[in-house]
Each structure stands twice: as C-alpha cells, then as structure tokens.
N, C-alpha and C positions, 0 to 999 in steps of 0.2 A: 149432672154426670159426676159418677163418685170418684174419686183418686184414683180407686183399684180399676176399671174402667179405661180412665184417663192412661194411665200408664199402661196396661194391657194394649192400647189403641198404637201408643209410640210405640213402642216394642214388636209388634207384630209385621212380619212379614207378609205381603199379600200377592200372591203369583197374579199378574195380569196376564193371564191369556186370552184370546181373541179365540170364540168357538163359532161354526160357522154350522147355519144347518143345511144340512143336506135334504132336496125331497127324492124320498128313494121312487119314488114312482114313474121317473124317468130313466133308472136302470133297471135291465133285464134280470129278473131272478133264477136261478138256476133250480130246477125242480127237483129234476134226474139228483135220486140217491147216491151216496157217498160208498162205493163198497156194498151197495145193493142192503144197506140199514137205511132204514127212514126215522128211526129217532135218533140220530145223532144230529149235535148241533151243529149248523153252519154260518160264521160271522161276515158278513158283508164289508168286504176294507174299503168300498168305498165310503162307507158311514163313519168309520174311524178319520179324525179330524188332528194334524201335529201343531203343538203348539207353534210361535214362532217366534224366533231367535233372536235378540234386538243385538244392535252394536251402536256405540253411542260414541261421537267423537266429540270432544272436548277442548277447548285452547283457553283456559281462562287468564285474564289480567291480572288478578289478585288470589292473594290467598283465601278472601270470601267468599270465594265462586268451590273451596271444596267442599262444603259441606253436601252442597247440590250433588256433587262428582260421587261421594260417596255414596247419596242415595241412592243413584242408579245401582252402583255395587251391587247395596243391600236389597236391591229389588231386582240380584239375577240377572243383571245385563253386563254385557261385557263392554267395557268402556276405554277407549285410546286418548291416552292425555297427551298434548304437544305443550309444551310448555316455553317455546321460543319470545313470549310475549311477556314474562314473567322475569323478574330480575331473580337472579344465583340465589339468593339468601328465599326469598318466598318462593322460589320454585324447590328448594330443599325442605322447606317445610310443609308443600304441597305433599311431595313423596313422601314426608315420614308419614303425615296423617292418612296415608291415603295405604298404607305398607302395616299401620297398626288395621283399618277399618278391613283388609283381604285375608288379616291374621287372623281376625276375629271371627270372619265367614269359615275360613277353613278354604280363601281362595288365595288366587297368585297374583304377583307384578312381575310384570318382565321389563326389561330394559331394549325398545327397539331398534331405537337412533340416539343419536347424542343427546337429545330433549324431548326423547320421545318415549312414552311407559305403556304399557298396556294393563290392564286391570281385570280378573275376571274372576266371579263368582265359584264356588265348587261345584259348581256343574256343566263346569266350560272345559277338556282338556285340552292341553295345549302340546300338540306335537311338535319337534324340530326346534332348531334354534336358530339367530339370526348373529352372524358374525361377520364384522364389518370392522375396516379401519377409520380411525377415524383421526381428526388431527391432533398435533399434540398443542397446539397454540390453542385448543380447546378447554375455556378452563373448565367448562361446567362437565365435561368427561372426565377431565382427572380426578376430582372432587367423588365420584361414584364410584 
C-alpha cells in the first residue's frame, strides 16, 4: 500500500448507512394514469429507504478514550459525553479536543448539564436550548 493510499484511507470519511431491500412485489402498483398522461414517471416511496440516525452516549474514565469519542463525530454521529467519572483537569481537556475536532467538521458542542456535552456533526441541527441552575459549590460549572 502506497503512502498516498495510506493517507487518503485516514482521511476519508465513510457514511455507514444500513440500506434495506425492499421486494416491491408484495405492493400493489398503481396503473391508472397520472392526469390521464401515461408517460409520466411515477416513483414508488415505498422503495425509497432513510438512512438512520445513530446517537452515541459516552462516560469515559480518561482522556484516552477521546480519540474513540471523536471518531464517532467524524463519522456523522451525534454523541453525548457525561464526563462525571473524569477528574476537572482531564475532563477539561476532553472538551478542548473534542471543541477543536466539531470545529473542524463545521459541527457543534453544547453544554447540557454540569458534566454533560453534547457533540454533533453538521448535519445534526440543534433547536432550543437547555437552561438550568445549577450549584454554585459546583466547581466544574464555574470553570466553563
């Protein structure tokens, strides 16, 4: 395997979607003309197949476990980090790398809970926002 190869392979995003066949032979086909034309086309939605939507929830112990965190990212899934199992300092550095890798998609991070982040690709939007109180004896809120 050449270099050029080798590095095209890292680099490359790869959509996993799950495509499912349909046999149309068990729905009824509609014969009867469209507007009384018989060459106009007619597309069958039930042969149309959506892709599906992953959501990936995450609590990792270390800072070693984001690289995994970010793959999901990069491979268009949307992922929820808890980070209550993480000490301040590595849970801080979880966020930065994970704040540069949703920059670099052209996706977002949101702030859920006190220790809680959501991540998601550019092709996730994200309506509404979540506002909550939280404590002040919290250190790891004031810190954000």
């Amino acid at each position: 395997m050449s270099i050029k190869n080798a590095f095209k392979k890292l680099f490359t995003v790869e959509d996993e979607y799950e495509y499912e066949y349909v046999d149309e032979k068990n729905y009824p086909q509609n014969t009867a003309p469209v507007n009384g034309n018989d060459d106009e086309n007619v597309v069958s939605l039930t042969s149309m197949s959506h892709p599906v939507s992953k959501v990936v929830l995450c609590e990792p112990s270390s800072y070693n476990e984001v690289q995994e965190i970010a793959d999901h990212v990069v491979n268009r899934r949307s992922v929820v980090i808890n980070l209550e199992r993480v000490d301040h300092e590595q849970a801080k550095r979880i966020v930065d790398f994970l704040s540069g890798t949703v920059y670099a998609i052209n996706g977002d991070i949101q702030k859920l809970g006190a220790q809680t982040f959501l991540c998601t690709p550019d092709n996730v939007e994200i309506s509404g926002s979540i506002t909550g109180k939280y404590s002040d004896a919290d250190e790891f809120e004031r810190e954000w």
